[in-house]
C-alpha positions as CSV (number, residue, x, y, z in Angstrom):
1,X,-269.4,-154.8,-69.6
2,X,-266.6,-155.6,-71.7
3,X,-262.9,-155.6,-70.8
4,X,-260.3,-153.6,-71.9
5,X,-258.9,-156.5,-74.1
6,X,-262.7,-157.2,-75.7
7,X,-263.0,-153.4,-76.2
8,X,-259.7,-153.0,-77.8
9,X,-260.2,-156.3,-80.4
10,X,-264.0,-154.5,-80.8
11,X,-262.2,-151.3,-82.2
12,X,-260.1,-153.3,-84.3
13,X,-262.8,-155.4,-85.9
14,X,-264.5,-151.8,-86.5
15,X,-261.5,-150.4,-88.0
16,X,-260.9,-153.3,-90.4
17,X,-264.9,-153.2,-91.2
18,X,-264.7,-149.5,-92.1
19,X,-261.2,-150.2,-94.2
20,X,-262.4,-152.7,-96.2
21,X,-265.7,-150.3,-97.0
22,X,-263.6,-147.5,-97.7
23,X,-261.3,-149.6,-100.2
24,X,-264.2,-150.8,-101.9
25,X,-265.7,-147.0,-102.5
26,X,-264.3,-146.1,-106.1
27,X,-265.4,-142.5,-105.5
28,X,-263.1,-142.2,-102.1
29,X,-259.9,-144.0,-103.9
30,X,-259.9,-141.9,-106.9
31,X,-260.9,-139.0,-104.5
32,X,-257.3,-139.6,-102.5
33,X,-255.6,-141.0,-105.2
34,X,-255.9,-138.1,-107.6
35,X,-255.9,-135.0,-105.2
36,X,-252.9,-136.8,-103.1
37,X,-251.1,-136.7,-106.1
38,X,-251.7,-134.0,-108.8
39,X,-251.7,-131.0,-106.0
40,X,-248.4,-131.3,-104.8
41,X,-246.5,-131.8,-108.7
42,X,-248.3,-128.6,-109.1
43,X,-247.1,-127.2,-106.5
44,X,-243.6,-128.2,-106.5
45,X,-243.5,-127.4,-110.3
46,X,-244.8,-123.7,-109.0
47,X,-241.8,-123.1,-106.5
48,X,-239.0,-124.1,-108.7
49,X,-240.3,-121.6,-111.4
50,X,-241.0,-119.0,-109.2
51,X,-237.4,-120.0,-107.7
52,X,-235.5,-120.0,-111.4
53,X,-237.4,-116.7,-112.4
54,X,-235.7,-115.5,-109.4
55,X,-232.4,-116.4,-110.4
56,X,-232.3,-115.7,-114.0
57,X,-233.5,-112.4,-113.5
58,X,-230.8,-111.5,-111.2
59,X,-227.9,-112.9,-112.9
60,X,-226.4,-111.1,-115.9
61,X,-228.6,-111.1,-118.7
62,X,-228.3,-110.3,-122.7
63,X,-229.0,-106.9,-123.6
64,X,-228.6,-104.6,-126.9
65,X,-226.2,-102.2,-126.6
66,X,-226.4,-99.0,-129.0
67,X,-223.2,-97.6,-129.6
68,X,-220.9,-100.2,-127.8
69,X,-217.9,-99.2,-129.8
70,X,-217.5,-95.8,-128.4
71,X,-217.1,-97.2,-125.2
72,X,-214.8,-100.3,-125.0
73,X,-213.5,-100.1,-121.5
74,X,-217.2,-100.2,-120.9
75,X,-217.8,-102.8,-122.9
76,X,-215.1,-105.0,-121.1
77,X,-216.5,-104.5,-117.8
78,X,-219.8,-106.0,-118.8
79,X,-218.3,-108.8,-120.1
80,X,-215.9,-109.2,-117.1
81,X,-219.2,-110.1,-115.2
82,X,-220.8,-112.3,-117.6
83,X,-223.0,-110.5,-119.6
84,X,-223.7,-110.9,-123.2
85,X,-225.0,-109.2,-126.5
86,X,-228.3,-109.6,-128.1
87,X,-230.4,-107.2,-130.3
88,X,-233.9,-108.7,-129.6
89,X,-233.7,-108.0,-125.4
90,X,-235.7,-106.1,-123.5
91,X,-233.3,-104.6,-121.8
92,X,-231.1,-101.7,-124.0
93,X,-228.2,-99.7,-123.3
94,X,-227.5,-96.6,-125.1
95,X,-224.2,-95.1,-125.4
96,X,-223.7,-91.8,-126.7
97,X,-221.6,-91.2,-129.6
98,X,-218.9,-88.8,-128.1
99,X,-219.1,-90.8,-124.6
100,X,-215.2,-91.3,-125.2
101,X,-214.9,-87.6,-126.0
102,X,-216.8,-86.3,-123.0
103,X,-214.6,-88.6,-120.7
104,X,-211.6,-87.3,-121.9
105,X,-212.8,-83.6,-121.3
106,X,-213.9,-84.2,-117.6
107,X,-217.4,-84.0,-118.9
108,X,-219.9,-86.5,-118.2
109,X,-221.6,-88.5,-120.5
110,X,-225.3,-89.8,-120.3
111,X,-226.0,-93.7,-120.3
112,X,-229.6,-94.7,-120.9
113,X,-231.0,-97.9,-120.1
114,X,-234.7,-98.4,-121.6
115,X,-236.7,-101.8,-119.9
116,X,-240.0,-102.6,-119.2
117,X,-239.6,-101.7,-115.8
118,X,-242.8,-103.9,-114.8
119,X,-241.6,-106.9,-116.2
120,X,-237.3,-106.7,-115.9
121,X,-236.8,-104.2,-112.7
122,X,-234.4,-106.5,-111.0
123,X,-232.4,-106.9,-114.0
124,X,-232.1,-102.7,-114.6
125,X,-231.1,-102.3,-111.0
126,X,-228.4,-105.4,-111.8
127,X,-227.3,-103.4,-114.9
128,X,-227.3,-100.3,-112.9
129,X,-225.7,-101.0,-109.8
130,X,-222.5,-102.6,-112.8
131,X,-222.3,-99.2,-114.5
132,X,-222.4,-97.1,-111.1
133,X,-219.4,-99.4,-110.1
134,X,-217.2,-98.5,-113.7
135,X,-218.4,-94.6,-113.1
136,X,-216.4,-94.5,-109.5
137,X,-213.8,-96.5,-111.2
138,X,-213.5,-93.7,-113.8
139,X,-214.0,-91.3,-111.3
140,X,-210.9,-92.8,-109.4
141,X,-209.0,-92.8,-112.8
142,X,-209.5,-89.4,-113.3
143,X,-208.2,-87.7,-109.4
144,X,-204.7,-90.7,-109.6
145,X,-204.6,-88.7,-113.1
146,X,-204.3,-85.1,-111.7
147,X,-202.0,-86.1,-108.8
148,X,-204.5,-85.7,-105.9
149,X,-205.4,-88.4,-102.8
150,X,-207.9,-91.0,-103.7
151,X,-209.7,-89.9,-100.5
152,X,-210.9,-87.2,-102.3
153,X,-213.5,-89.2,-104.1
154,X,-213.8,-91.8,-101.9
155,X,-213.8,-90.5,-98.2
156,X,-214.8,-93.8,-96.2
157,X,-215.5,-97.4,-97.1
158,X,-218.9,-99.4,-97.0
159,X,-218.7,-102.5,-96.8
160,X,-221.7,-105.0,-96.3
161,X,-221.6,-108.2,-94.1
162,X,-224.2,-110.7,-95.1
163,X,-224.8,-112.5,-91.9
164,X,-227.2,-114.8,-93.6
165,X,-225.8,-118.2,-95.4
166,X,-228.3,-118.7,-97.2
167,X,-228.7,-117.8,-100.8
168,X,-231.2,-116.2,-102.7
169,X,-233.4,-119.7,-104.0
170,X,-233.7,-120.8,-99.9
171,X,-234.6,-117.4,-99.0
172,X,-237.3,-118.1,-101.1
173,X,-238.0,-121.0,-100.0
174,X,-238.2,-120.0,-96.7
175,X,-241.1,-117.6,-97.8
176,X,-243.3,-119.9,-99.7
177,X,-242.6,-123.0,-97.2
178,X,-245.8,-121.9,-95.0
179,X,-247.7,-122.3,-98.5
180,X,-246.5,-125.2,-99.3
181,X,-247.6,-126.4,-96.0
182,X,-250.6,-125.1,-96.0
183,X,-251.7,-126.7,-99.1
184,X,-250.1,-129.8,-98.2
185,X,-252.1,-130.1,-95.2
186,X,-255.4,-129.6,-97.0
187,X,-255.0,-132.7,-98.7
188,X,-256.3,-135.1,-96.2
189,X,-259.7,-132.6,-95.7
190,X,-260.6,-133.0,-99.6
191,X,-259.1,-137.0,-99.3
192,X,-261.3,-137.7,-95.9
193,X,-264.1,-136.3,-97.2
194,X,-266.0,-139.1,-99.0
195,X,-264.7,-141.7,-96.5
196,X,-265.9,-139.4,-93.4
197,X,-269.3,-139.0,-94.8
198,X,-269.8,-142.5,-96.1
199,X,-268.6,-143.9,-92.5
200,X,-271.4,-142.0,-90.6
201,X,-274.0,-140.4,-92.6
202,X,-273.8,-143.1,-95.7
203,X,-273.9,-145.6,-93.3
204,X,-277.1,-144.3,-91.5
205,X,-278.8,-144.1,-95.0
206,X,-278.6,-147.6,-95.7
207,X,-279.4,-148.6,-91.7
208,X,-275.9,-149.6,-92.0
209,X,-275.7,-148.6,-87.8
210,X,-278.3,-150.9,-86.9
211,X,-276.3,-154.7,-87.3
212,X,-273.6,-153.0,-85.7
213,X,-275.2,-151.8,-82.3
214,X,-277.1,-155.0,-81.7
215,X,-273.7,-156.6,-81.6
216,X,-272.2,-156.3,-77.6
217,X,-269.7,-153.4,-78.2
218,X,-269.2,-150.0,-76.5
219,X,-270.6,-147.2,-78.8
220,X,-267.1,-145.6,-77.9
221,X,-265.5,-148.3,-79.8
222,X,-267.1,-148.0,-83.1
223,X,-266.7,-144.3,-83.2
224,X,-263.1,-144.9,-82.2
225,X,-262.3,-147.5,-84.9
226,X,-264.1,-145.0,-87.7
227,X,-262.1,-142.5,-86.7
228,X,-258.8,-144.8,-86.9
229,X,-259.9,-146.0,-90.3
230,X,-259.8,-141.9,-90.9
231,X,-256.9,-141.2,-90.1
232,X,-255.2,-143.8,-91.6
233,X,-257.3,-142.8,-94.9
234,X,-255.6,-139.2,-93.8
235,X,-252.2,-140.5,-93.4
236,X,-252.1,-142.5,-96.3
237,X,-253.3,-139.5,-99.1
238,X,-250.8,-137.6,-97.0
239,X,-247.8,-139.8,-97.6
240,X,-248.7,-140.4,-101.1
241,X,-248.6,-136.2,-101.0
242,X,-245.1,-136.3,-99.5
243,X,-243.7,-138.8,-101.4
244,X,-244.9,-137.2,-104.7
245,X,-244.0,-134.0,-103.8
246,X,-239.9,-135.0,-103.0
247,X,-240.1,-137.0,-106.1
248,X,-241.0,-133.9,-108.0
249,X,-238.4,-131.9,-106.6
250,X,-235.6,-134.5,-107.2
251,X,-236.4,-135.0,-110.4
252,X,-236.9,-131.1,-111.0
253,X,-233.6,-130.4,-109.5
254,X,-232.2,-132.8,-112.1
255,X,-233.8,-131.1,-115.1
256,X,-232.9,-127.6,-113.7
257,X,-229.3,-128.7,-113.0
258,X,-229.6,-126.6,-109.3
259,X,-229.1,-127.9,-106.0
260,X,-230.1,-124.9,-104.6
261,X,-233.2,-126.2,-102.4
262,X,-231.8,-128.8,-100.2
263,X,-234.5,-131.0,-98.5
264,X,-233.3,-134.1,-97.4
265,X,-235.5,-137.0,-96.8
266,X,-235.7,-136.8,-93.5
267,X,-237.4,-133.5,-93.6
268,X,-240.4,-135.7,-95.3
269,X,-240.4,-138.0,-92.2
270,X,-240.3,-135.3,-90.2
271,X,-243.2,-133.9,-92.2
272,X,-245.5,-136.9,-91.0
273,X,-245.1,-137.1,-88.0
274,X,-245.5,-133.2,-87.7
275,X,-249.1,-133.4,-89.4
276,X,-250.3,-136.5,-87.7
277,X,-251.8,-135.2,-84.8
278,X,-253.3,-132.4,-87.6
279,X,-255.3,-135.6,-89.5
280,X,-256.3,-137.2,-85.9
281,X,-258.2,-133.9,-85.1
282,X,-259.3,-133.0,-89.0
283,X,-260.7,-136.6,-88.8
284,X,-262.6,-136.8,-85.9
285,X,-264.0,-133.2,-86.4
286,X,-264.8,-134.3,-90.0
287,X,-266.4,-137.6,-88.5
288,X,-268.5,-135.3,-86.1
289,X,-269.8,-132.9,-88.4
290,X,-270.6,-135.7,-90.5
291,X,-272.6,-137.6,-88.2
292,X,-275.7,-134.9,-88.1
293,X,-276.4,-136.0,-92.1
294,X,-279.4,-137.7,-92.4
295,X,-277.6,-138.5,-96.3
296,X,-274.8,-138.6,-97.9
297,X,-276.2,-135.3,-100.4
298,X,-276.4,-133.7,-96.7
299,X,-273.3,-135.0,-95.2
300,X,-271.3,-133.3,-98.2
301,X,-272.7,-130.0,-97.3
302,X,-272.0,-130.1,-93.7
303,X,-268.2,-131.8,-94.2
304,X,-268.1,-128.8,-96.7
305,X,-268.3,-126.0,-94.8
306,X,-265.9,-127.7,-92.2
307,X,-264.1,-127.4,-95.0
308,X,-264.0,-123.9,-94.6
309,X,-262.9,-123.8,-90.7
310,X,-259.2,-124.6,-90.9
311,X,-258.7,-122.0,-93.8
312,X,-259.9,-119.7,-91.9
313,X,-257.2,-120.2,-89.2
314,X,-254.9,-120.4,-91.9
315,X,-256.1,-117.1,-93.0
316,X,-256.5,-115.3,-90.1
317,X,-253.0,-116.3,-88.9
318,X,-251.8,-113.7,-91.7
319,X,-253.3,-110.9,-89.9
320,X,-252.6,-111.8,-86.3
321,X,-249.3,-110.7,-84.3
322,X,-246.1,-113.2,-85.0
323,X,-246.4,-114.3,-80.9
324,X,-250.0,-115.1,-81.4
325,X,-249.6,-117.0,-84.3
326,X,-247.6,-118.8,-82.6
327,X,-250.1,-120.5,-80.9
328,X,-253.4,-120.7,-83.3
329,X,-254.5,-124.1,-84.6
330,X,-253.2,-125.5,-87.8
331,X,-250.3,-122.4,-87.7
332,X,-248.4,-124.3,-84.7
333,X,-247.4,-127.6,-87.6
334,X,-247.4,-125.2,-90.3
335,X,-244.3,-123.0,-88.3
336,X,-242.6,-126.3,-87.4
337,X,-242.6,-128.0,-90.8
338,X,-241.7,-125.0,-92.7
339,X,-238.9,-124.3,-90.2
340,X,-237.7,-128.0,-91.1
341,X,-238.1,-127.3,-94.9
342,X,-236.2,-123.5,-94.9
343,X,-233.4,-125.7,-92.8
344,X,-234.3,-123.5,-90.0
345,X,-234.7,-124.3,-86.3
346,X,-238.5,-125.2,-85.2
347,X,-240.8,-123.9,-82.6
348,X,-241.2,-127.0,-80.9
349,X,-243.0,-125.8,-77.5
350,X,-246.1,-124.2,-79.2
351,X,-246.6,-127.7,-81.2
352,X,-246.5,-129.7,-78.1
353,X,-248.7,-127.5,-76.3
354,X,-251.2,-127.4,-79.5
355,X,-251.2,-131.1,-79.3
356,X,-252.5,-131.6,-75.8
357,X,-255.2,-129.5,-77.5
358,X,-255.8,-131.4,-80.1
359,X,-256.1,-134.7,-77.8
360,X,-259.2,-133.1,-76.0
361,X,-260.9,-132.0,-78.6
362,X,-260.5,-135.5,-80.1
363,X,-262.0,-137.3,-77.2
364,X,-264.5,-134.9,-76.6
365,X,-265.7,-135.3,-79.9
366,X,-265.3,-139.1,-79.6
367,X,-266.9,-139.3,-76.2
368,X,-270.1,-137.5,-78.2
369,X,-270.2,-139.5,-80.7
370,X,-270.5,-142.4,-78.7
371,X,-273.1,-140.9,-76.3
372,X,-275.5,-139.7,-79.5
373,X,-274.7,-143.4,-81.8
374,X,-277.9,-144.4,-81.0
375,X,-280.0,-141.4,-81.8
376,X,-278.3,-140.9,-84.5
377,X,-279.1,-144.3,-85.9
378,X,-283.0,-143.6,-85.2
379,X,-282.4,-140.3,-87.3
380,X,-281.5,-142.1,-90.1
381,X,-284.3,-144.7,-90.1
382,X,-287.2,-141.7,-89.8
């Protein structure tokens, strides 16, 4: 019986073992490397277009105006609020030739804006919403003209409080941070996948098990130092993720000349430590559904439909109740990290609670492991 000392310096002797193996396996490094990397510039390259589409499509835009010159007070407004003349847009204004004739007759003239309503909506209802503003300024105009109270046209006041801060890019943001999360937090399943089959089932197709368990150590302590040599594997693609990912949006926020997402550093920190506990149970569950390969060919199939599992908690959390959600697996980090990103304050209770979850199912799943290491090794020899 080995002390707690022995045992510990056992699982670290494992842990280094597996490490070294993992290092050497091309097909896991360039597995990590790549995936750790080239998902989350696509991603960040995705929200900052989505976020500038936004933008540019409700700020003032060109447009063609047809028959500008019959209507020059018009004409001023628009370019009072910044927007500009082109003939090739999309978007065009049509004045009527006796506009200035029908407004000096109390008559009232017709404006027609033609768009491709499926592609520039946001930018008619800009346009719109400008040239309903100039009629009730007419309008206004018109009753001070003839001598009568302004509250005939205008009977009460709306006005509109906008009680939230934040502008239209974070609000956006604050949508798409759950996404972002979500796909963030895949990468350690598609990086741990070679290293969790070849640290179980690859191992028990070259009788890698055998040397190891005629050697004096608890069974609990090899399956505990493979499944710290995961989740280091884990954290590491998932840092590489992070760090990619902020240097994408700080040198996109450069090129873009916008400030508008604000995510400090810290929020990356933050980040890691929120989707640690999140790699310590995709590793050992990854490790355990692993371990029934009698192959590596096999182990992929089986590590591949886990694959599945945690997307469809991610999926299913769409269609669930807000305080249920709450509370499902992989949607507790996913709330509190996309709180952090949005700038928002996190859920924190649900997470802690979902993490004294997590650390039973990891020892249970350790505690198996070490309790079937034997027969698994005989599987592998048959």
């Amino acid at each position: 019986m080995m002390g707690p000392k022995a045992t510990a310096l056992a699982t670290w002797t494992i842990f280094v073992k597996e490490m070294r193996e993992t290092f050497r396996d091309k097909r896991a490094m360039i597995t990590i490397t790549l995936v750790s990397m080239l998902l989350p510039v696509a991603m960040m390259i995705s929200v900052f277009y989505q976020a500038d589409s936004l933008r540019q499509e409700s700020a003032p835009r060109p447009i063609n105006i047809i028959g500008g010159d019959y209507a020059p007070l018009l004409l001023q407004k628009l370019e009072n609020v910044g927007y500009t003349y082109r003939e090739d847009s999309n978007v065009h204004l049509i004045i009527p030739e006796n506009y200035q004739e029908l407004i000096e007759t109390d008559t009232a003239p017709g404006l027609l804006i033609k768009a491709d309503l499926s592609k520039d909506r946001l930018a008619v209802m800009t346009l719109e919403a400008i040239l309903k503003d100039h009629r009730n300024t007419v309008s206004q105009q018109r009753i001070k003209s003839a001598g009568l109270p302004a509250s005939l046209h205008t009977p009460f006041e709306i006005r509109v409080e906008d009680q939230n801060s934040v502008t239209m890019e974070q609000n956006l943001l604050r949508e798409i941070a759950p996404l972002l999360v979500m796909l963030l937090l895949m990468t350690p399943i598609y990086g741990l996948m070679p290293a969790s089959i070849d640290c179980t089932a690859g191992e028990k197709e070259r009788n890698g098990l055998f040397p190891i368990l005629l050697q004096p150590i608890p069974p609990l302590a090899i399956a505990t130092g493979k499944w710290m040599m995961l989740v280091a594997v884990g954290m590491t693609g998932l840092t590489i993720s992070v760090s990619t990912a902020y240097l994408c949006y700080l040198r996109l926020i450069t090129l873009l000349d916008t400030t508008a997402f604000s995510i400090p550093f810290s929020v990356c920190i933050m980040f890691l430590v929120c989707a640690a506990p999140t790699v310590m149970l995709l590793s050992a569950l990854m490790m355990g559904f692993a371990s029934y390969a009698k192959s590596f060919k096999e182990g992929q199939t089986y590590v591949g439909l886990f694959s599945i599992l945690p997307l469809t908690f991610i999926m299913g959390g769409y269609v669930v109740e807000e305080r249920w959600r709450t509370f499902m697996p992989f949607w507790t980090e996913i709330q509190v990290i996309a709180a952090l990103i949005a700038g928002e304050t996190p859920p924190y209770a649900p997470w802690h609670f979902m993490i004294g979850v997590y650390a039973v199912i990891i020892l249970l799943t350790l505690y198996w492991m070490s309790r079937t290491m034997n027969r698994n090794a005989l599987k592998g020899a048959m």
